[in-house]
N, C-alpha and C positions, 0 to 999 in steps of 0.2 A: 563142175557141180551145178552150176548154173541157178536154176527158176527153185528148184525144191529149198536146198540151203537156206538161200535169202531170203524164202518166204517162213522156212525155222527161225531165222534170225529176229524176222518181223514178230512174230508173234511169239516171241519167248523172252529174247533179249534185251529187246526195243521195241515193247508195245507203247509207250507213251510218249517217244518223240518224234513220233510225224514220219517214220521212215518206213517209205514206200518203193518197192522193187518193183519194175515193169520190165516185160519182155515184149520185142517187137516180133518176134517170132522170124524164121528165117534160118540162113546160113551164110552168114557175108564177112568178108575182109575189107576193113575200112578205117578212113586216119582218123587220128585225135590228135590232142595238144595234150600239154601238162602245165595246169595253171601253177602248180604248187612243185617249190622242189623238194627232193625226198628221195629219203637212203633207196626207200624201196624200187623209187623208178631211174634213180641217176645210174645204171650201167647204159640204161635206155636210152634215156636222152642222151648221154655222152657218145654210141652210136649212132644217134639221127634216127632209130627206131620210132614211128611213128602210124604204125600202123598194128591193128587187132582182130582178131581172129573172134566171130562170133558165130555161135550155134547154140538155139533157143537163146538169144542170148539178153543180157540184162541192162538196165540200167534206172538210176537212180531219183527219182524223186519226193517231193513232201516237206514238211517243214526241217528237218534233218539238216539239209542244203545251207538255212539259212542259222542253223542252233552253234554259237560260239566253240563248243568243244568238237565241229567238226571241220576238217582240212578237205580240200577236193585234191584228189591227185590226179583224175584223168578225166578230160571230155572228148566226146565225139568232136571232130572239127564241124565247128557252123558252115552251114550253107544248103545250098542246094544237094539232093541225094547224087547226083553228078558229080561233087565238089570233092563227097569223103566215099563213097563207094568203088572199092577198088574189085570186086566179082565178088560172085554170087545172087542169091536169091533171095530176098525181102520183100517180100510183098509189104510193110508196116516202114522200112527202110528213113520216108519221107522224116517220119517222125524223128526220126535219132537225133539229130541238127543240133549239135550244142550240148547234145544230154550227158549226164555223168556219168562215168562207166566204173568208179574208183575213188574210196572215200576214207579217209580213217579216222575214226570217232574214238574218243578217251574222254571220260569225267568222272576217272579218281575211283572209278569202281570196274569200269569196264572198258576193255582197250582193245578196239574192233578195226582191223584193216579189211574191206571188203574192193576184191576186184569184180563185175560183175563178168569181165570177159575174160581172153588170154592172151599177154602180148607176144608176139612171134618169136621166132629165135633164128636170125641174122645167118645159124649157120647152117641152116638148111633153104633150099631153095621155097621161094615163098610159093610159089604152087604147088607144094605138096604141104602147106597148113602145120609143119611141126610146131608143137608148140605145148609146154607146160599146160597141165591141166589149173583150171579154174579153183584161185586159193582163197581160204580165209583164213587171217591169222587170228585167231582169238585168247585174250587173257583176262583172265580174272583178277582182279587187282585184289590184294591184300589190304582188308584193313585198316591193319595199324602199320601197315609198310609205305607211305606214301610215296610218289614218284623222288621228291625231294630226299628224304631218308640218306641218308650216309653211307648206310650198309647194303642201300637196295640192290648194288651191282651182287653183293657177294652172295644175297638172300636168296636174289634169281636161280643164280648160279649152281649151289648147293640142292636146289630146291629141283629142278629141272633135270641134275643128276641123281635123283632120289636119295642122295645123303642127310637130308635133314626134310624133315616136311612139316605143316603147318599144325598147326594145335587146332583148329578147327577150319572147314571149308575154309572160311574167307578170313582167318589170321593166323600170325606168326609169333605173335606174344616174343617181340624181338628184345627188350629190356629182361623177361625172364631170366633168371638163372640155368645154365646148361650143368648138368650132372656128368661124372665120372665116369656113368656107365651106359651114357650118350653119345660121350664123345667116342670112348673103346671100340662102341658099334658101328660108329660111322667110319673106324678103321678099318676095321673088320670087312662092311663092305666094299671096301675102298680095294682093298686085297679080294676082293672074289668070291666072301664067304668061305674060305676052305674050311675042310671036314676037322675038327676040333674036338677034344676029348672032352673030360667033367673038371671042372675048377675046385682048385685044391682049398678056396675059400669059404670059410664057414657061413659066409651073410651074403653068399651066392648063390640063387636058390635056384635047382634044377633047372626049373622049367622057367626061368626068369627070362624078360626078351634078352637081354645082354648075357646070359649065360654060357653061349657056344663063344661070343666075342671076347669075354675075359680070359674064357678057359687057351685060346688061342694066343692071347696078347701074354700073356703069364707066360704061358711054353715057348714063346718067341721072342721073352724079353725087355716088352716094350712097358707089360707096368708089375710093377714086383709090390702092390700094397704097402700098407700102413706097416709099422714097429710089432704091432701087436696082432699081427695074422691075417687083421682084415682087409677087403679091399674098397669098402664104402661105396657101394656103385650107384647109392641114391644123396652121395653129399654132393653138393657145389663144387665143380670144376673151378682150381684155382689156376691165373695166367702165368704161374710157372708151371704147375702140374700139367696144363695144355702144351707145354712147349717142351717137356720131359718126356710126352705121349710121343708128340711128332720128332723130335731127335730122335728116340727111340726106333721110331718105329722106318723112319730115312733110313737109318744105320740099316733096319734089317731089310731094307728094299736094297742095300748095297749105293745107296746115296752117297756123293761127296758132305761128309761133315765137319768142315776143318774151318767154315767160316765162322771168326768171334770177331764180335763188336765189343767198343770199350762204353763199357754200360757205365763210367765213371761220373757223367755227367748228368744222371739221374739222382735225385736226393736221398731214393728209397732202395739204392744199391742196395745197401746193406742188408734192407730184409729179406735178401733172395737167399733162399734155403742153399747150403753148401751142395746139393745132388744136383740144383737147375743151376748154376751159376754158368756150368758151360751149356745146355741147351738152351738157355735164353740168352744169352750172348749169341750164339748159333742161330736163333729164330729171328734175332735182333737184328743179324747182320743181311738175313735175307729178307729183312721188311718186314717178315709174319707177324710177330709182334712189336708195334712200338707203342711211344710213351702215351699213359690217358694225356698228361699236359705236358705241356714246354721239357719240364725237368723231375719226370714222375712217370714210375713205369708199372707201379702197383702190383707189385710180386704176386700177393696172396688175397686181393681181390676176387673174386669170383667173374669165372667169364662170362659174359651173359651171351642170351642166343645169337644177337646180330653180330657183337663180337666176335661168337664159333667161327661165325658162317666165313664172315668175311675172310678171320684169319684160316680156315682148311679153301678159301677159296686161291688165296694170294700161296699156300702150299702148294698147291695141285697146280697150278700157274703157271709157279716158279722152279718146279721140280720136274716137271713135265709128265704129274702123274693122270693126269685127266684121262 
């Protein structure tokens, strides 16, 4: 994607920190180093891959180079255009000597891996230039999700598989309270959306977004409401009722459900409602749910969003419903 990209990048993303894309123009195959190591280029290095395929191609400078929140992952090898020019045609060539080709910048809002080239792929002969096309990885950081966050693995996770998404662009409002008729729908997708009838529940309204999701989870078992008819889809999910959902709903994926944990050693055994004792024992034993502390599993707490996430992410995981 080369010269266009980078210079979107420049002027949208990263107008005020110095960062400057230059092309030498040209078509050449030529080596680099990698000063930084990194998930992204260690199959590379761990082959001796050291060389990069450039057409229009890019590279890196401006005060960026020098700004704390950014890593260098690739440079052209210094020297002479002799030194790292392996064919092709440069005319601007001279210049490259050293220059950055591969950078990844994060500060908490925005998490930019930019390659300006492509590096080759080992299993095609190198005269014929196969090679991945020119990537940027770009993420919008959350908010209130900091890299550090607890729950960030599970937040990603969820979020990426369009089960849960953000409360606005740029947050997740992870402390929130998750509702009943939150979690139903994210089952629901989870299953495929099938074709679904009308819910036999009076405080289920038509056209409500969770209305095809209840009307399915009710005819399949997985939530049978309240004593008294209703199914509360705007109350606070509580961490047994979360864990009544997913037994339920394992069972009707034809899931093994025979694992119990002895939840003995918790102080607040006792308040687990007679209906979750065995699907929290069950969620308990498979990790989904464990204790907020040491010796405290908080039956009828409410689950909050980071909570959901995490626990339908360690389900899908664990179950191998991904």
């Amino acid at each position: 994607m080369g010269w266009g990209p980078m210079n979107y990048i420049k002027e949208n993303l990263l107008p005020n920190v110095g960062f400057e894309p230059n092309r030498p123009d040209g078509d050449m195959l030529h080596r680099i180093t990698y000063p930084t190591d990194s998930l992204l280029t260690a199959n590379h290095v761990a082959d001796g891959d050291d060389i990069i395929y450039a057409v229009d191609g890019v590279y890196f400078d401006g005060a960026i180079l020098d700004n704390p929140n950014t890593t260098i992952l690739i440079r052209c090898l210094e020297g002479d255009t002799t030194d790292y020019m392996i064919a092709g045609c440069a005319p601007n060539a001279a210049q490259m000597s050293g220059k950055v080709e591969a950078i990844a910048y994060s500060d908490g809002k925005l998490d930019l891996t930019l390659f300006g080239n492509s590096l080759t792929n080992r299993a095609f002969q190198r005269d014929d230039y196969t090679y991945a096309s020119n990537t940027i990885y770009t993420k919008v950081m959350l908010s209130d999700v900091p890299m550090d966050h607890w729950g960030v693995e599970g937040i990603d996770f969820v979020m990426e598989k369009g089960l849960m998404n953000g409360t606005s662009a740029t947050a997740f409002s992870p402390s929130a309270t998750t509702t009943r008729g939150m979690i139903v729908t994210i089952l629901y997708r989870m299953d495929g959306s099938p074709a679904a009838g009308s819910s036999a529940f009076a405080d289920v309204a038509p056209g409500a977004y969770y209305a095809s999701a209840v009307a399915w989870a009710s005819a399949n078992g997985i939530v049978t409401g309240y004593e008294d008819g209703s199914f509360g889809p705007e109350d606070p999910i509580t961490r047994e009722q979360m864990a009544a959902f997913l037994f339920r709903y394992a069972r009707y994926k034809g899931l093994d459900v025979s694992a119990q944990a002895n939840l003995s050693g918790y102080t607040d055994a006792g308040r687990i409602s007679p209906y979750a004792v065995e699907p929290l024992r069950w969620a308990n034993a498979l990790g989904l749910i464990t204790g907020t502390t040491a010796d405290t599993i908080s039956p009828t707490g409410s689950a909050t969003r980071e909570q959901a996430a995490v626990i339908l992410t360690r389900f899908i995981r664990n179950t191998s419903q991904g």
